[in-house]
C-alpha positions in Angstrom: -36.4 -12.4 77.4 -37.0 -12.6 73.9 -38.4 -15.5 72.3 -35.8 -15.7 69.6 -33.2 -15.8 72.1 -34.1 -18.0 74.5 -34.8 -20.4 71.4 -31.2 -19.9 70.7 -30.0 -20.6 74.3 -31.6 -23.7 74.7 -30.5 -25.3 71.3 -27.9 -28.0 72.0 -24.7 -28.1 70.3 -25.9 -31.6 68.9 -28.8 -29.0 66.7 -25.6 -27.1 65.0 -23.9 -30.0 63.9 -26.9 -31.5 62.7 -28.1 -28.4 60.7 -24.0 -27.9 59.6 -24.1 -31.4 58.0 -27.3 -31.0 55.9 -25.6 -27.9 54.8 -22.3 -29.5 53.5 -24.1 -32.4 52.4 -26.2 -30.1 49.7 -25.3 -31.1 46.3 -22.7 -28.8 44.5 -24.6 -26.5 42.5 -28.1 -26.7 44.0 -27.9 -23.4 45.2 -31.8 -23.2 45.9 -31.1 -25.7 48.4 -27.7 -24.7 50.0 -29.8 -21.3 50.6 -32.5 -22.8 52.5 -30.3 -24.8 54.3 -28.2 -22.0 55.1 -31.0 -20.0 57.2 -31.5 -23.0 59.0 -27.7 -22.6 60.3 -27.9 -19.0 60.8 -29.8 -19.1 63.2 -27.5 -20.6 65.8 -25.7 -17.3 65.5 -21.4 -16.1 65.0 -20.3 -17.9 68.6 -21.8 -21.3 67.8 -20.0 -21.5 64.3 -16.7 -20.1 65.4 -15.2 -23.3 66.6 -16.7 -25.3 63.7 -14.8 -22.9 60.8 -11.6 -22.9 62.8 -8.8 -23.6 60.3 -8.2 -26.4 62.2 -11.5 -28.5 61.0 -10.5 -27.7 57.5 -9.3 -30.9 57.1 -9.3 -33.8 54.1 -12.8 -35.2 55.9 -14.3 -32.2 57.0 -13.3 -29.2 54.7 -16.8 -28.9 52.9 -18.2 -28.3 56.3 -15.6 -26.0 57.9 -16.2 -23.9 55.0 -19.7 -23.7 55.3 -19.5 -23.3 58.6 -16.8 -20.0 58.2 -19.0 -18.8 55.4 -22.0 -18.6 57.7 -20.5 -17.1 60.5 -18.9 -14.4 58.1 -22.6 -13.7 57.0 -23.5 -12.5 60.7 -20.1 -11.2 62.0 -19.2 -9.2 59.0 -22.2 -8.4 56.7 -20.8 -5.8 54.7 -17.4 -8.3 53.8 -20.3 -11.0 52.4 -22.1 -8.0 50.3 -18.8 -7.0 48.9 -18.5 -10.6 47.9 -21.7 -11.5 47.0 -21.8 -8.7 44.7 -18.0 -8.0 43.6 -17.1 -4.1 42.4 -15.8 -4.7 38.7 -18.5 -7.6 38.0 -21.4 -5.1 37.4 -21.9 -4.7 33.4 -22.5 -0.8 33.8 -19.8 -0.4 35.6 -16.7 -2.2 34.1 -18.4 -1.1 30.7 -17.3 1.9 31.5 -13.9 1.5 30.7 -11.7 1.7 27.8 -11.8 -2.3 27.1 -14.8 -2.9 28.6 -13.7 -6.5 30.4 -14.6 -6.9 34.1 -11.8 -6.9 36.3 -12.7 -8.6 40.3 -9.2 -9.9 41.3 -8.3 -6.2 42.9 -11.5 -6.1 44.7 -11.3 -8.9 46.2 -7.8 -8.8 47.1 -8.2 -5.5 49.2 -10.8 -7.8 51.4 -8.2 -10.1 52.2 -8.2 -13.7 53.2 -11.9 -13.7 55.2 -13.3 -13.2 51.5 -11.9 -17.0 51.0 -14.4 -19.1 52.2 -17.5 -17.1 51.1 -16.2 -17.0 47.7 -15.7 -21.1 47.6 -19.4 -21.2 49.3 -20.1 -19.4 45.6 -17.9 -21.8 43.8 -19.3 -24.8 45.3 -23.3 -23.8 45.6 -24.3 -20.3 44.6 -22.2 -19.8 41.5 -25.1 -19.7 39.4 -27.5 -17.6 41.6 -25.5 -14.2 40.5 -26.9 -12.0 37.9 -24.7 -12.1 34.8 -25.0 -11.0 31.4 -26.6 -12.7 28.5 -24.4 -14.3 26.1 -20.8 -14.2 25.2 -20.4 -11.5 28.3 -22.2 -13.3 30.8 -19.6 -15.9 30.0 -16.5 -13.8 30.1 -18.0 -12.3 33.2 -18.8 -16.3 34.9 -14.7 -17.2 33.5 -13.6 -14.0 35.3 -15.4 -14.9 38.8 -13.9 -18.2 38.5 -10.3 -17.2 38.0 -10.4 -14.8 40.5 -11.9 -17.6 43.5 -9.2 -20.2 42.5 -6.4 -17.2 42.5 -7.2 -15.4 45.1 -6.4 -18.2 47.8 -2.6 -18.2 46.6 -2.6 -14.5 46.4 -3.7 -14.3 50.2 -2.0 -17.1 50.7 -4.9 -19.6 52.7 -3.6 -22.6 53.4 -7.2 -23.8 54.6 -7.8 -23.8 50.7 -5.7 -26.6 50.1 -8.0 -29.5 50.0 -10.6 -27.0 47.8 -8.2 -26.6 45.3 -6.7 -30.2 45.3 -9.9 -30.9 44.7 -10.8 -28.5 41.4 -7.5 -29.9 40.0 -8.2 -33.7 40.2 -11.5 -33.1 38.8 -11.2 -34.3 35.3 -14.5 -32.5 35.1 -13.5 -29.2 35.9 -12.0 -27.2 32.6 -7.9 -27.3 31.9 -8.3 -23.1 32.7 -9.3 -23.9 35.8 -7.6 -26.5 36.9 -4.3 -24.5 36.0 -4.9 -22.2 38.3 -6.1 -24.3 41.2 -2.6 -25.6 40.8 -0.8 -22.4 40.8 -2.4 -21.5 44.1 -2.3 -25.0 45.6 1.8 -24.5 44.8 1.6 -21.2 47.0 -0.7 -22.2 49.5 -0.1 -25.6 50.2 3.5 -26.3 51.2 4.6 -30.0 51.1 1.2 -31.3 51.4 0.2 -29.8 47.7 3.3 -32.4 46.0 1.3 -35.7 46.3 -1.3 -33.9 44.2 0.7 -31.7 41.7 3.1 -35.0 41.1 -0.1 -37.2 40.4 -1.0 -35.1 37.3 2.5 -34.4 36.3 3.1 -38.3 36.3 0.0 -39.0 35.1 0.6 -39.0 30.7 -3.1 -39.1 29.9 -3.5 -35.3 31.7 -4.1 -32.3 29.2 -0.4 -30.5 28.9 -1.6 -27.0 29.7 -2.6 -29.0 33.2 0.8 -30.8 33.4 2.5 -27.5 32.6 0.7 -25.6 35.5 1.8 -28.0 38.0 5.6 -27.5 37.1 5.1 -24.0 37.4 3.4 -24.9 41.0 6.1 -27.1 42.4 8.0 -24.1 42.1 5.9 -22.3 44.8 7.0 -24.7 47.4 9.6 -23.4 49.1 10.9 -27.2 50.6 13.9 -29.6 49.2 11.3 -32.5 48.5 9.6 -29.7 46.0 13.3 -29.7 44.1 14.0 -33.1 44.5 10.3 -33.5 42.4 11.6 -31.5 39.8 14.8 -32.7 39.5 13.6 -36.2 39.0 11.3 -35.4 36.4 12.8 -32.8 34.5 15.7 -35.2 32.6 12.4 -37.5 31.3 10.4 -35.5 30.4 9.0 -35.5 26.6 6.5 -32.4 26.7 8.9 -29.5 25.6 6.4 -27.2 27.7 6.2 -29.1 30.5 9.9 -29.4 30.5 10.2 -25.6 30.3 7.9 -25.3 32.6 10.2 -27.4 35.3 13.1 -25.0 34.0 10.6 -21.9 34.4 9.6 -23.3 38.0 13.6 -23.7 39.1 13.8 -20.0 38.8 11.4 -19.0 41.3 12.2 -22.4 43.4 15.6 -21.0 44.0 14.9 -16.9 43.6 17.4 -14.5 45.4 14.8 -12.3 46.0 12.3 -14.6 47.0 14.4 -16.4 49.6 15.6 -13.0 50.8 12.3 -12.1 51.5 11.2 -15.0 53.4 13.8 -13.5 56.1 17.0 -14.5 58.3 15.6 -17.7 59.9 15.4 -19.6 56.2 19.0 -18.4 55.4 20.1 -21.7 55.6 17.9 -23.5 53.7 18.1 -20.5 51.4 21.6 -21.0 50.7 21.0 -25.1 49.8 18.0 -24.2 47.6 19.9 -21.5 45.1 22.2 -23.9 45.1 20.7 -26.9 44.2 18.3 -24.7 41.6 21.3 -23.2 40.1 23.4 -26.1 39.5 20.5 -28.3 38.0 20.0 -25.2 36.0 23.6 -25.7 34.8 23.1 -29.5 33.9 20.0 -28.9 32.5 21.9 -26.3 29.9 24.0 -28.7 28.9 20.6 -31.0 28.1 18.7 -28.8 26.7 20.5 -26.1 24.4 17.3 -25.2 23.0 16.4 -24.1 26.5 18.7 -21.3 26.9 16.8 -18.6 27.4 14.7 -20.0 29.9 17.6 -21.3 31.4 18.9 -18.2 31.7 16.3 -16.3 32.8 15.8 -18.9 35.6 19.8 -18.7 36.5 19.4 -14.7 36.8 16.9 -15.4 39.2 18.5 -17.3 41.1 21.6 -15.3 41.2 23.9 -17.7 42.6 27.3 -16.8 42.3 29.2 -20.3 41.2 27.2 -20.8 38.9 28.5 -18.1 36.6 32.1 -19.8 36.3 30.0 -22.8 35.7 28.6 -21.4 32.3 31.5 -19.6 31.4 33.2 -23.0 31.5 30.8 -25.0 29.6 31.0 -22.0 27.2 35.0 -22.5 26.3 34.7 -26.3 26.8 35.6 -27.6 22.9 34.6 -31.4 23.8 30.9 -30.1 24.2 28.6 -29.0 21.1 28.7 -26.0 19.2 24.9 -25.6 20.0 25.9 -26.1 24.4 28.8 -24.1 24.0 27.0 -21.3 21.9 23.8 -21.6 24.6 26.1 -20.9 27.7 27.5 -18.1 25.6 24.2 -16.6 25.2 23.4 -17.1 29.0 26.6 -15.4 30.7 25.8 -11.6 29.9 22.7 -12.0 31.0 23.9 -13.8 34.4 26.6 -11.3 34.4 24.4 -8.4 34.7 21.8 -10.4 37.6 24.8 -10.6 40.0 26.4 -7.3 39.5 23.1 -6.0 40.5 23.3 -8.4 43.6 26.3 -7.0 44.7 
């Protein structure tokens, strides 16, 4: 029998976990490190880090190692999937130089590879960012900011909801930069269901975080297809100060209670499809009568969600004398627009 097998055969599970938790313990960023400990892992082969990537361990506690276990696994199950990643097609100055504008382009790339390219591509973002070749300067740069987008985007694009605690994590990080941390929210919004509200809320209620941050977050809660994620916006929305942020809420109402987005989710969400519109359209309606300015968010957000009452609705705040000229003269400006959503519903 060969040597190297029996070695493997004899190894006791106690040897995997051991070598999985100096992996996950290497510091972020030492990729010298993580790669050294990575051979030592390896070498216990695809079947032995199965059960230890299962979406099941990535958990609050034991994500970090889950991922590294997946990632490792990945490496000796599917080798050409890690050389895509490891070396994604539109990140290679001579080739996206090529083009008209010259800017590397990854997200498509790494789309088509689907949701197994996750956890090799967080296994770059937590250890091995730095060991790709990039370009000198001001491209390298652009080419670093464009890698980074694309791991924290990709996850909600997929959707991964093992990436939840990742990206929770990025956007707590006051460390990490407002770009990113905007779109660690938008994808924690897609990907993380009810569990991603305790950390999109934190920020939003949090008045020290950067706006752009706060703003991202009340575009997330949008994603969350739940009551509790329109409850958090309605309470919020009234108080809130940040004319972006609030717009934001308004902008995150719209897809919250989107026609289309609700039809697609299918027959067995009908119901709750039906309370959702609803409750998006008619805090929509209030919010019109709040914030005048708005309209054309407002509006845009009510065409989304294409709920029939709620026309009537503007038309009457639109003829009501005891309200403002400026409401009156914002529900005007909404009803051809709404008009023209539901006849195309019909």
């Amino acid at each position: 029998m060969n040597v190297l097998l029996l070695a493997l055969l004899i190894q006791s599970p106690t040897d995997v976990d051991a070598a999985l938790d100096k992996l996950a313990a290497v510091r972020p960023g030492d990729g010298a490190a993580y790669v050294a400990a990575r051979e030592k892992v390896l070498a216990f082969g695809p079947e032995a880090l199965a059960p230890r990537g299962a979406p099941d361990r990535w958990t609050a506690g034991g994500w970090v190692r889950a991922m590294a276990a997946e990632a490792c696994r990945l490496r000796l199950a599917n080798p050409e999937l890690a050389a895509a990643v490891d070396h994604p097609e539109g990140l290679d100055p001579a080739r996206y130089r090529l083009f008209r504008h010259g800017e590397p382009t990854v997200m498509p790339a790494l789309a088509r590879l689907g949701a197994d390219a996750v956890a090799l591509l967080i296994e770059r973002w937590r250890w091995t960012f730095e060991l790709h070749s990039y370009s000198d300067g001001e491209a390298g740069e652009k080419e670093r900011e464009t890698l980074r987008n694309a791991i924290l985007s990709l996850p909600g694009r997929v959707p991964d909801a093992r990436t939840r605690h990742f990206l929770a994590e990025v956007l707590a990080s006051k460390e990490s930069r407002d770009a990113w941390r905007r779109d660690a929210a938008v994808s924690l919004g897609m990907t993380g269901g009810t569990a991603a509200l305790p950390p999109l809320t934190a920020i939003l209620d949090d008045g020290t975080q950067p706006a752009p941050v706060r703003e991202a977050c009340a575009r997330a809660l949008g994603r969350i297809a739940d009551a509790s994620a329109l409850d958090a916006i309605r309470t919020r929305l009234a108080g809130e100060k940040d004319a972006q942020v609030r717009r934001s809420f308004l902008h995150g109402l719209g897809i919250l209670g989107s026609a289309w987005g609700w039809s697609a989710r299918g027959k067995e969400t009908a119901g709750l499809a039906e309370s959702m519109r609803a409750g998006c359209a008619e805090t929509l309606v209030d919010a019109l009568k709040k914030f005048p300015a708005e309209s054309e968010t407002i509006g845009i957000a009510l065409s989304m969600t294409a709920w029939e009452p709620s026309l009537a609705a503007v038309e009457s705040i639109a003829a009501d004398s005891s309200a403002s000229p400026e409401v009156r003269a914002a529900a005007a400006q909404v009803v051809p627009a709404l008009k023209k959503s539901l006849s195309r519903k019909r």
